[in-house]
Every structure is written in C-alpha cells, then in structure tokens.
N, C-alpha and C positions, 0 to 999 in steps of 0.2 A: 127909439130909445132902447136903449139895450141894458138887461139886467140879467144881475147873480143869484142865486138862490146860494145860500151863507147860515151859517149859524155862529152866531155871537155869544160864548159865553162870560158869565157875567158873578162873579163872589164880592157879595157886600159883608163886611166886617162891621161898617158904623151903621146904624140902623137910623141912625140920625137924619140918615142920608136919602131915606125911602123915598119922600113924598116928592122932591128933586128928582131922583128916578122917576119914580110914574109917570112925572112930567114928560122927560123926555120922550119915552118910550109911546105917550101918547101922541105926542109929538110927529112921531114915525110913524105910527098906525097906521096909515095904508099900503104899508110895505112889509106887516108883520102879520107871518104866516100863522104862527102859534108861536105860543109860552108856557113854559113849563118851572113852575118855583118849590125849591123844596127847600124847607127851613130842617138847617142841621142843629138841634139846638144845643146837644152835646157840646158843641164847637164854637158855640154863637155864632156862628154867621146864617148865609142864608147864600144858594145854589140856584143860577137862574140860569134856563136857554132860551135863548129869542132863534126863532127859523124864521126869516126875511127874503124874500124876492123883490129885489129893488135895486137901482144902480147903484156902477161899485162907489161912486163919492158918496153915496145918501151913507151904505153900510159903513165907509168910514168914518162918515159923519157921527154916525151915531155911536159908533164904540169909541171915538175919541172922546164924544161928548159926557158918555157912562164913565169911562175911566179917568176922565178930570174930577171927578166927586170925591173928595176926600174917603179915604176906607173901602172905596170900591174899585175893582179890576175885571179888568175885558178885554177879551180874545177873542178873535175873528177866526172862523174855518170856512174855507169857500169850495164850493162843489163845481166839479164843472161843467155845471150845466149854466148853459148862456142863452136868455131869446132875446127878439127884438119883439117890440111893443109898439 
C-alpha cells in the first residue's frame, strides 16, 4: 500500500459541530500523525492541523468528510514524500 504524509487544515466556525469532528478524526486515528488546535477566540472560531501518513483516498476521505459539517472547512497540503507499506 502506498501512502502520503499530508496535512489537512481544518477552521471550524459552528462549534456545534465539535463532537461530529472528534468523531471522524477518531475515526482516522491510525493515520494521524499529530494534532495541533488553537482556539482563536477573538474570532470565534477555532484553528486545527491534522499531519496524517495514510493513503491518498483515506486523506480525502477524511477532509471530505470534516468539510461536509456544516460551519467547518478543510484544506489538504501534500508533501512529497511517498512510501509503500
């Protein structure tokens, strides 16, 4: 199998929306490298990155799935580093 090392960022506006996140993100947990969340409260939202090493369907899987959540958005950056597994 062959996978990407990626980072998915990820701004949530509805907070509504968190526990729906966690879910997914748990979801993906064996493909997520580290997480980094910084709540802007200024702004009300909230500043997430996921680092993931995983195949490329899994990472689109998964910023598809964070960016259907109403009030949240996700952006995929891919590095290019590629192994096989």
């Amino acid at each position: 199998m062959e996978t990407r090392v990626a980072v998915i960022g990820i701004i949530v506006e509805n907070t509504d929306t968190v526990e729906t996140l966690n879910g997914i993100l748990h979801e993906y947990g064996r493909y997520i490298v580290g997480r980094m969340g910084i709540p802007y409260r200024r702004r009300g939202i909230h500043i997430i990155s996921i680092a993931v090493d995983a195949p490329q369907d899994a990472i689109s899987a998964l910023a598809g799935k964070v960016g259907r959540l109403p009030g949240v958005s996700a952006k995929i950056a891919y590095s290019g580093v590629v192994s096989r597994e």
